[in-house]
C-alpha atoms as one frame of an Amber mdcrd trajectory, in Angstrom:
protein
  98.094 -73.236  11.164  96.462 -73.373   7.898  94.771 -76.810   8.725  93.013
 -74.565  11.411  92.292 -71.291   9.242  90.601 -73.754   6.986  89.000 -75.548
   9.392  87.651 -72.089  10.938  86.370 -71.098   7.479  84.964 -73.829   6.952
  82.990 -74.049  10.221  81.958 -70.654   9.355  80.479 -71.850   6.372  78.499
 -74.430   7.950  77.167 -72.003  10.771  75.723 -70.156   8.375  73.571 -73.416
   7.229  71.299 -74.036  10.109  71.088 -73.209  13.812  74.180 -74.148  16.237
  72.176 -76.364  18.200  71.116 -78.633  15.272  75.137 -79.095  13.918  75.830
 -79.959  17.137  73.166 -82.313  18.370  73.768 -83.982  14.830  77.291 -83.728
  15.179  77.242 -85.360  18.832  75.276 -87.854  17.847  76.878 -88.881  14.588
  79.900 -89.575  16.881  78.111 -92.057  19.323  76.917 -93.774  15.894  80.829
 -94.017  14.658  81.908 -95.229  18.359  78.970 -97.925  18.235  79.517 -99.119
  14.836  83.641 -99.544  15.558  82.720-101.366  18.471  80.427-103.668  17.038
  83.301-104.000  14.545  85.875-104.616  17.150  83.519-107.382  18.900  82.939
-109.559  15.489  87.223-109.128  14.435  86.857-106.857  12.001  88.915-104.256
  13.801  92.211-105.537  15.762  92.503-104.533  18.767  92.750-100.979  19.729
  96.413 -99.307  19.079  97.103 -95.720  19.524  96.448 -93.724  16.498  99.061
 -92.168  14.667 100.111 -88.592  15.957  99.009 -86.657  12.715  95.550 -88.242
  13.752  95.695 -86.778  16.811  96.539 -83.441  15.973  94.141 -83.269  13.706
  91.518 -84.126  16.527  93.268 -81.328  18.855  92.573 -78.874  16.027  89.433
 -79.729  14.791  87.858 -79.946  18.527  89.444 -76.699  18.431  87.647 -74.970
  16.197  84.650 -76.902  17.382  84.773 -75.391  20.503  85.704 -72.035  19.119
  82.592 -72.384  17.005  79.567 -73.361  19.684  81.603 -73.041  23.089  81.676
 -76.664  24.006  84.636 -79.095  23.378  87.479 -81.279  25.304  86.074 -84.778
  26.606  82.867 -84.320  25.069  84.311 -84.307  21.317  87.963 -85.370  21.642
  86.858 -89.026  23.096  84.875 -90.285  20.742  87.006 -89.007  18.146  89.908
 -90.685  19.991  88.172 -94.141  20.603  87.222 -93.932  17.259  90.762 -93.210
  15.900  91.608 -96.513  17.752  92.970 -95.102  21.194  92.155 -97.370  23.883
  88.969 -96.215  26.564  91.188 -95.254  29.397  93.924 -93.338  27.539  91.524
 -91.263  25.839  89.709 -90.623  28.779  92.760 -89.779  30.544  94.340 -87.228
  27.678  90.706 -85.593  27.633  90.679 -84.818  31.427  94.281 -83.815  31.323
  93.947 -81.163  28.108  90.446 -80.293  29.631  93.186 -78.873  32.666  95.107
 -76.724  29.964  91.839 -75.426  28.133  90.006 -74.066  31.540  92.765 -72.569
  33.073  94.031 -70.282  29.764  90.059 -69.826  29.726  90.113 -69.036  33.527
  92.942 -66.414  33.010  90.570 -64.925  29.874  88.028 -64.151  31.843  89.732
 -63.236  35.274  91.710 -60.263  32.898  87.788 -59.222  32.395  86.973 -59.403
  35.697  84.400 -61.802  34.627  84.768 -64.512  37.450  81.913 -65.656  39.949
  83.922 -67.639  42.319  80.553 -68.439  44.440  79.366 -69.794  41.000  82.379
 -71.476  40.945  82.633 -73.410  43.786  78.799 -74.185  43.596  78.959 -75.872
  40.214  82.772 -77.434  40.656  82.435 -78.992  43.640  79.540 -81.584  42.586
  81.488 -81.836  39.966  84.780 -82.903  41.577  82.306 -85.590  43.171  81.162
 -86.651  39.935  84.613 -86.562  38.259  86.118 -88.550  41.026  83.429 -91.077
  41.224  83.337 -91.636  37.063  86.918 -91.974  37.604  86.462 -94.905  40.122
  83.802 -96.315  37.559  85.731 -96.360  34.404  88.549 -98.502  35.957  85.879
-100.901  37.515  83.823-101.648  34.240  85.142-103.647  31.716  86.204-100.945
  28.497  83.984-102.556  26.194  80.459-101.730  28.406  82.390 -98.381  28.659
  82.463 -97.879  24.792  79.289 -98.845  24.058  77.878 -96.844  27.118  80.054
 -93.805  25.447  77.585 -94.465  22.174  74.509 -94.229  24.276  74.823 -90.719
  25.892  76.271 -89.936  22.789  73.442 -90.945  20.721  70.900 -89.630  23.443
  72.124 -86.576  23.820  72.321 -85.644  20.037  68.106 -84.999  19.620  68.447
 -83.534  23.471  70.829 -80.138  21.887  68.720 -80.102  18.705  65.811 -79.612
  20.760  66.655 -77.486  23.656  69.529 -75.695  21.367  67.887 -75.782  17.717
């Protein structure tokens, strides 16, 4: 609890530095750079193979994604990943926890806003559909590619999508 009401101050304080959109592109794209560079690590032996991290790591992940998303509204797979992979947790895993806590965050979100009365199901249904497509066929893709193209593919979107929120979000 205090790790997070630190954490929450603390991402206060650097909200009040800049726009949102400009921590977060650089933040998104600082990750891809840290997932890239412990690849390139991994591929040359200077990193042993990837074990899970310890579980203080992880919690500290949970929280800070957290306040992340608490901060600037976005969060679970697109933060907690790349933080996991680069804690040392294997592709799928980490892919796998980040779907499976996205299920936890959206639904006690889902409740939130259903109390308000703030619920378009035709919205809904028109945006989760495709994305049940998409989720399934990403799914069939990560266990067809080898995890190292998956990792470094990871860094790309990570690293192109940084500028992308400074721009549109800056």
């Amino acid at each position: 609890m205090l790790l997070a009401l630190c954490g929450l101050i603390g991402g206060i304080g650097i909200t009040a530095l800049g726009p949102g959109g400009v921590l977060v592109g650089v933040c998104v794209a600082s990750m891809g750079l840290l997932v890239y560079w412990r690849e390139r690590r991994r591929a040359i032996g200077a990193v042993e193979g990837h074990r899970s991290p310890p579980a203080n790591v992880v919690a500290t992940i949970g929280v800070g994604v957290a306040i992340v998303s608490g901060l600037f509204g976005l969060g679970g797979p697109l933060l907690s990943v790349p933080l996991l992979v680069a804690a040392g947790a294997p592709m799928l895993p980490a892919l796998g926890a980040a779907q499976a806590q996205s299920i936890v965050i959206a639904g006690t979100g889902t409740i939130g806003y259903l109390v308000q009365g703030a619920v378009s199901w035709p919205l809904a249904l028109l945006v989760g559909i495709p994305e049940l497509v998409g989720v399934l066929v990403g799914w069939k893709l990560a266990h067809s590619l080898p995890t190292h193209r998956l990792r470094y593919g990871l860094a790309v979107v990570l690293v192109a999508l940084g500028p992308y929120l400074i721009v549109h979000n800056g």
